[in-house]
Structure formats: structure tokens, C-alpha cells
C-alpha positions in Angstrom: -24.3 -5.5 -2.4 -25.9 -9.1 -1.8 -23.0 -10.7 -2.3 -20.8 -8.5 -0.1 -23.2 -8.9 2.6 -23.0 -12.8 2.2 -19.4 -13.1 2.0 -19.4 -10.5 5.4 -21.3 -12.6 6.7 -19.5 -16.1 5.9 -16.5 -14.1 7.1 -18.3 -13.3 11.0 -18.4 -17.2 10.9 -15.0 -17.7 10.6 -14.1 -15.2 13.2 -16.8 -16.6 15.5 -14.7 -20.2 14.8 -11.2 -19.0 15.2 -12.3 -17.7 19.0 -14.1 -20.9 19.6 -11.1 -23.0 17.9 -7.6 -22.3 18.8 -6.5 -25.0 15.8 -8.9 -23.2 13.2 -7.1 -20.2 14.5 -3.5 -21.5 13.8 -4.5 -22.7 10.9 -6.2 -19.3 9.6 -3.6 -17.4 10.6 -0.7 -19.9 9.3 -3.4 -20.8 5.7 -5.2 -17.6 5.4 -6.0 -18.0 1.9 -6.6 -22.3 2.2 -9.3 -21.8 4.9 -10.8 -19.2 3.6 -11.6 -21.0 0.5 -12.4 -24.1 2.2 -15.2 -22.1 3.8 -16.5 -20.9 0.5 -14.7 -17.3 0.4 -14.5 -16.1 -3.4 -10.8 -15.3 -3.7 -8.4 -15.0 -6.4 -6.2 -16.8 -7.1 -2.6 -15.5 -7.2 -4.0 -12.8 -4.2 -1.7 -12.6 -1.0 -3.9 -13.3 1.7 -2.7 -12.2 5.4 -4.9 -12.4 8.3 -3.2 -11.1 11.4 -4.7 -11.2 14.9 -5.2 -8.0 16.5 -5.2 -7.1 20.1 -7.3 -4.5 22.3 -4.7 -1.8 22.0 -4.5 -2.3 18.0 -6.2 -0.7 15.0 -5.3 -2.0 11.4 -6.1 0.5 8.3 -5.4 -0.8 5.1 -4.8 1.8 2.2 -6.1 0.3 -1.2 -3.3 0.5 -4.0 -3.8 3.3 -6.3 -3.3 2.0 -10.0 -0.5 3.9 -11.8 -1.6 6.9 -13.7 -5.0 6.5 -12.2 -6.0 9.5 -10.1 -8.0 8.5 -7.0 -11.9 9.5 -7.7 -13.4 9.2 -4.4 -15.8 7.0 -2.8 -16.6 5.3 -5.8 -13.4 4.3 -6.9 -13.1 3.2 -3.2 -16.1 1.0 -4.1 -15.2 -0.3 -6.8 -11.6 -1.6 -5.2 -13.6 -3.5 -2.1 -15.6 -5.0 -5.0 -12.2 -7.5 -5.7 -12.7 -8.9 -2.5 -16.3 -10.2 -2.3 
């Protein structure tokens, strides 16, 4: 859980810079995957990464892929799937 709370962290800093930045903005939303690896997030490579900027009257819910054949088993599974990202 260390490492998820460090790269939750690194990403609060990049938020904090896109509202201070409107060219850091542009470019995260227009790079999403280049700046967050230049600020040291651990991604992928080959992952489609999308940032989009929401509004006041917006709420984004992402549902993880289920893996073929693979029945959902909870929380942990659920766990295991945000482990991909940090």
C-alpha cells in the first residue's frame, strides 16, 4: 500500500500543477501518458492513458474489465486490478 500511497500522492501534485498551469494542463490532457511519466508515474507501457477534465456537475466511474472466463471475486479481485496502476 506504500507505493499506492506515493504514486496518489505524486498524482495530487500533478493535479495541484494542472490548476496552477493552464499549459501543463493542455499538455496532460493532450500527453496523458508522456507527463505522467515525466513526473515519475509507473505506467505501462502499451496502456491507453486518458485523463479528462471534469466539471462541478460531473461524476466519472470507471468499471474495471472483467478477464474472460474469470468470475468477479469481490473486493479483492477489485484490489488486485488497482494494483496495475500504481
Amino acid at each position: 500500500m506504500a507505493v499506492q500511497s506515493e504514486q496518489r500522492k505524486l498524482w495530487d501534485r500533478i493535479v495541484a500543477k494542472a490548476w496552477a498551469d493552464e499549459d501543463y494542463k493542455k499538455r496532460l490532457l493532450a500527453d496523458p501518458a508522456g507527463v505522467l511519466r515525466a513526473e515519475g508515474m509507473n505506467l505501462p507501457e502499451g496502456l491507453d492513458v486518458r485523463v479528462v477534465e471534469a466539471t462541478e456537475n460531473q461524476a466519472w466511474y470507471v468499471l474495471p474489465p472483467q478477464t474472460a472466463g474469470e468470475i468477479a471475486e469481490g473486493e479483492e479481485r477489485l484490489a488486485a486490478w488497482w494494483q496495475t496502476f500504481v
